[in-house]
VMD Tcl script that draws the C-alpha trace (Angstrom):
set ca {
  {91.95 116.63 95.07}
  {89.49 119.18 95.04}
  {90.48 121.58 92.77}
  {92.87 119.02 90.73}
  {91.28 115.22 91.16}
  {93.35 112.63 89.55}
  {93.79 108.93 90.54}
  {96.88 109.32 91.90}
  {96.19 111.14 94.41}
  {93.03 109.06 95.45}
  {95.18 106.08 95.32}
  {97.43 107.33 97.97}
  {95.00 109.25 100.52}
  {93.34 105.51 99.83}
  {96.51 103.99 101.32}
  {96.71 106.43 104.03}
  {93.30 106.06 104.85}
  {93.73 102.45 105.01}
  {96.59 102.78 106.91}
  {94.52 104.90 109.67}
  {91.81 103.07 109.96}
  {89.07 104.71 108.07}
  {88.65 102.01 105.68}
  {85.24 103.16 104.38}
  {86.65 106.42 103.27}
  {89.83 103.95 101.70}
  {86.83 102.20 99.77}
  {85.85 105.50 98.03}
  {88.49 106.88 97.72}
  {90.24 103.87 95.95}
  {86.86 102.85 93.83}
  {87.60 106.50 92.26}
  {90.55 105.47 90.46}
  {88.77 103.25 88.52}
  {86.93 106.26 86.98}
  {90.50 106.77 84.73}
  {90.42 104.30 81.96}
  {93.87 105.96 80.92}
  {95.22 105.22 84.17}
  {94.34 101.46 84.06}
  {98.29 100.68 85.35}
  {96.86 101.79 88.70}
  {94.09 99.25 88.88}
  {96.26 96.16 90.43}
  {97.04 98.65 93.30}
  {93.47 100.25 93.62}
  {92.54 96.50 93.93}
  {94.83 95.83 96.15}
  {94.14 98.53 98.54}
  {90.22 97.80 98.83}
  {91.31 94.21 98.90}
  {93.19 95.01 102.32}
  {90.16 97.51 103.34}
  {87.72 94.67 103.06}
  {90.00 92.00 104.83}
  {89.82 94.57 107.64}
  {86.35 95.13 107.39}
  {85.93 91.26 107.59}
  {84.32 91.28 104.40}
  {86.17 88.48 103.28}
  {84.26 87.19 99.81}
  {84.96 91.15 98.35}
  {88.61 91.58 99.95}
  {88.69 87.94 97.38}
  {87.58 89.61 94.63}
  {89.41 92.45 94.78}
  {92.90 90.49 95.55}
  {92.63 88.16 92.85}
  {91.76 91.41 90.24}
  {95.17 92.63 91.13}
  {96.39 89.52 90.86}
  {94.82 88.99 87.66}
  {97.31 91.73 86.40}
  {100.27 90.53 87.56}
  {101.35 87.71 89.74}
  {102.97 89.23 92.83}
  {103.94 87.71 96.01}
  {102.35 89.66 98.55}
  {99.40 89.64 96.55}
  {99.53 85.83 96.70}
  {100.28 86.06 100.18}
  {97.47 88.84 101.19}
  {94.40 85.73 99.19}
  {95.92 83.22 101.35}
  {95.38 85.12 104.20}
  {92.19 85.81 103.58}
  {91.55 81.77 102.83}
  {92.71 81.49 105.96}
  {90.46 83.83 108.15}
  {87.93 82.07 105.95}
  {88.83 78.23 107.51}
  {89.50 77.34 103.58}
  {92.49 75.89 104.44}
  {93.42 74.41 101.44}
  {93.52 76.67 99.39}
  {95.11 79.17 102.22}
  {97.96 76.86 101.71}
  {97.90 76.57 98.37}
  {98.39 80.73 97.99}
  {100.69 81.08 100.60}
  {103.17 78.22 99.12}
  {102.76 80.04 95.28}
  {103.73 83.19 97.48}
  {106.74 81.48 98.59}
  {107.56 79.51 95.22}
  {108.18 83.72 93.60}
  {109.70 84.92 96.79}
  {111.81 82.39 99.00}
  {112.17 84.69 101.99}
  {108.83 85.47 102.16}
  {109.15 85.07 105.75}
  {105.22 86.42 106.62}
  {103.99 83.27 104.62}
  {105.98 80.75 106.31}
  {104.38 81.76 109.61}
  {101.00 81.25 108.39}
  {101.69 78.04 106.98}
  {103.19 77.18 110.44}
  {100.00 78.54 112.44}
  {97.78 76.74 109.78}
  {99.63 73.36 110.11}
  {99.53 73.76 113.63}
  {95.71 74.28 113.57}
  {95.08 71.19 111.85}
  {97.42 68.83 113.48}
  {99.75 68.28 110.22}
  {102.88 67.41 112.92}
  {105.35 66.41 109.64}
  {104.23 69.34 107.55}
  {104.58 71.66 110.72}
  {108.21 70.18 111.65}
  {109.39 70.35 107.76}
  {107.84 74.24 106.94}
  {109.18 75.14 110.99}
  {112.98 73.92 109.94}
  {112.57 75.89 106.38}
  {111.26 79.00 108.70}
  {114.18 79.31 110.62}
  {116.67 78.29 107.67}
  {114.83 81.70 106.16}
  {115.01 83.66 109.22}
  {118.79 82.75 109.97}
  {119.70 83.82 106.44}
  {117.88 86.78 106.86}
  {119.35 87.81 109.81}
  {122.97 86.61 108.52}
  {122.31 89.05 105.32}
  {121.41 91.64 107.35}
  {124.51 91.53 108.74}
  {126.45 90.98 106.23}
  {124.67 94.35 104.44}
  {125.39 96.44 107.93}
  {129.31 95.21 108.11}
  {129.43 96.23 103.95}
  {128.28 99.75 105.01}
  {130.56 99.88 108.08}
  {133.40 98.60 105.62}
  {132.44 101.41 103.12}
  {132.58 103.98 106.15}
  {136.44 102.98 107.19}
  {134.67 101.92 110.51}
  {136.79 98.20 110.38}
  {136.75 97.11 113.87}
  {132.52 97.60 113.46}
  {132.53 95.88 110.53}
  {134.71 92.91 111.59}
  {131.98 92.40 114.19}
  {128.97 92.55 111.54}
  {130.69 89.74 109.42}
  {131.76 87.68 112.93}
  {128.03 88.08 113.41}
  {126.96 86.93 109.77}
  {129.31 83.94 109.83}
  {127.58 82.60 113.33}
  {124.99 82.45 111.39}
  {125.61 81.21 108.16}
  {129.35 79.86 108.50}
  {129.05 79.29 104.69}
  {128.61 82.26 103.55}
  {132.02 83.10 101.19}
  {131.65 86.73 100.84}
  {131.26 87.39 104.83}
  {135.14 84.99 104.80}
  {136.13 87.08 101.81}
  {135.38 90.48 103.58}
  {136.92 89.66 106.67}
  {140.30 88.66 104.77}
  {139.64 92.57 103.36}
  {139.81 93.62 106.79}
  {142.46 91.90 108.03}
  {144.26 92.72 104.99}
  {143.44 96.64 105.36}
  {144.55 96.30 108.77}
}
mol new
graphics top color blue
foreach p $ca { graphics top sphere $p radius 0.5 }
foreach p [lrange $ca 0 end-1] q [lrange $ca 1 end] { graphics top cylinder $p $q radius 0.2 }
display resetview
């Protein structure tokens, strides 16, 4: 950076900074990029990464800002996700659900959202909300678990390793008896067998 600065690389010392700790050097680092007008396409993620600097920092109005001006680019679900967090830390309920539920409504397993919802339902006392988003969590998480494996037994499969990947699928059916590719891939293995 020195000798060559571009905004590239003080996006990513930015991350790594963030992810060490030293979120003061993140914030400078990351408030450099904006200096490139050319390399605007890197402003949602400089935004991003002071937004998470600030939320650690407990700054909370500026790690707002700086979410919703990535956000303003595109709309992204752990961007969603990363405001209603910050709502959250903030007691704004509301609107800490409101983010968190958008987050969802783009990605379905978001599984990181559900358990705020569930922890902010619980706070308030919202027994009916908390019972319906709990029974959605664990739909997510048992799918989730049942694709993973159902992507390990597919590798296994790949790898001529049958007997490991009969397991995987036994495993993804427990889970999700519904599931017709996990049936279809065991009739593979039985029929490779």
């Amino acid at each position: 950076i020195k000798t060559n600065p571009n905004p590239r690389a003080y996006l990513l010392l930015g991350f790594i900074y963030n992810e060490t700790q030293k979120f003061d050097k993140a914030v400078e680092l990351l408030n450099k990029v904006f200096e490139y007008k050319s390399m605007e396409r890197l402003f949602p993620l400089a935004h991003n990464g002071l937004g998470f600097s600030y939320l650690k920092k407990g700054n909370f109005k500026t790690a707002l800002y700086h979410f919703k001006k990535s956000l303003s680019y595109a709309e992204d679900p752990d961007i969603l996700y990363n405001i209603g967090v910050v709502y959250s830390q903030m007691s704004d309920y509301k609107n800490a659900v409101h983010y968190l539920k958008k987050a969802i409504s783009i990605k379905n397993n978001y599984l990181p959202a559900y358990i705020n919802l569930i922890e902010i339902y619980r706070r308030l006392g919202y027994k009916d909300k908390l019972a319906e988003i709990e029974n959605e969590y664990r739909q997510k998480l048992d799918n989730s678990q049942s694709e993973g494996h159902f992507n390990t037994a597919v590798k296994l499969y790949i790898d001529g390793k049958l007997d490991e990947a009969f397991e995987e699928f036994k495993k993804s059916l427990e889970i999700n008896p519904y599931s017709p590719a996990a049936h279809t891939n065991l009739g593979f293995i039985y029929y490779d067998k």
